[in-house]
C-alpha positions as CSV (number, residue, x, y, z in Angstrom):
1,X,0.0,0.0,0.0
2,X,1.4,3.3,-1.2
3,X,1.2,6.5,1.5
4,X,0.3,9.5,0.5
5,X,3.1,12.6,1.9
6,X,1.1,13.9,4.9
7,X,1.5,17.7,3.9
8,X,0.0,18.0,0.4
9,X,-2.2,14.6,0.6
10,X,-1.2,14.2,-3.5
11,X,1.9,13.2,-4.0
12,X,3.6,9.7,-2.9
13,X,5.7,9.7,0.4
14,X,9.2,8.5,0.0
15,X,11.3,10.4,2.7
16,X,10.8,10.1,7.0
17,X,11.1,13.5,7.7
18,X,11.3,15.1,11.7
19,X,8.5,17.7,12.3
20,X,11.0,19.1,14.8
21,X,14.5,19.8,13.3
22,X,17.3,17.6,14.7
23,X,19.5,20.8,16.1
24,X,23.1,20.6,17.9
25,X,21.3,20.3,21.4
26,X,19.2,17.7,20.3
27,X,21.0,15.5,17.9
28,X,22.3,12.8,20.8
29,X,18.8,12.3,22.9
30,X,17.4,9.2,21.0
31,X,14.1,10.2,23.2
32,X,14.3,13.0,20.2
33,X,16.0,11.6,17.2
34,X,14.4,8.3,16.8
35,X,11.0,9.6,18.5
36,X,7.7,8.2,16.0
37,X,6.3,10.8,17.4
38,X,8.6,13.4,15.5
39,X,8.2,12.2,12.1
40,X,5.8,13.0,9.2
41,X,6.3,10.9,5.9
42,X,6.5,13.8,3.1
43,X,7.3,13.9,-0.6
44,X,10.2,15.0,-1.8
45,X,8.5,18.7,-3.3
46,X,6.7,19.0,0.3
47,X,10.0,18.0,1.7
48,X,12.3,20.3,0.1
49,X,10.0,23.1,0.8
50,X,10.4,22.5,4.1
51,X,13.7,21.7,4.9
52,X,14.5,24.7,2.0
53,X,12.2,27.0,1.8
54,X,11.1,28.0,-2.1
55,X,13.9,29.1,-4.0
56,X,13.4,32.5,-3.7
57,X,13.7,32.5,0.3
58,X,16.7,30.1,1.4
59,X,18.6,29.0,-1.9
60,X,22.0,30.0,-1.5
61,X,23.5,32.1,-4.5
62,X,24.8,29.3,-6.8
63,X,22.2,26.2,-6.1
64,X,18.6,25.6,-7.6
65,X,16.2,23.1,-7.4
66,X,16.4,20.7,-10.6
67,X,13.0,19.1,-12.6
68,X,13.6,16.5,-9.9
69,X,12.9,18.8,-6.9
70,X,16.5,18.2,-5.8
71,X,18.9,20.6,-5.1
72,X,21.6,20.8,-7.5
73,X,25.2,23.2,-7.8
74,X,24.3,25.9,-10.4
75,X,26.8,28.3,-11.1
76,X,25.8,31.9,-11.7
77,X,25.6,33.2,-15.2
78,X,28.3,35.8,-16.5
């Protein structure tokens, strides 16, 4: 049975994402990390918008997203 990303409700979920971001003060509590709790099952798009933001708002200069919806190097035009 195929799960449906929990954000959009469309798209296929492929990636265990944590609602709560794993952070340097967190990162070694297993009560955190590996909490079921903490996890949402999102699509790549959904998850890229999260973890990203849209390209406009987080994309450092040089990177893009690709057709994909992965982030890729793209070096600035000249």
């Amino acid at each position: 049975m195929d799960d449906l990303c929990e954000h959009c409700q469309f798209n296929l979920g492929y990636i265990v994402d944590h609602i709560k971001e794993i952070n340097i003060n967190n990162i070694n509590d297993p009560m955190f990390t590996l909490n079921h709790d903490n996890f949402q099952y999102l699509c790549l798009e959904c998850h890229n918008k999260k973890t990203f933001g849209t390209p406009k708002e987080k994309i450092r200069e040089g990177f893009s997203f690709n057709e994909l919806g992965e982030l890729v190097y793209s070096p600035p035009i000249k």
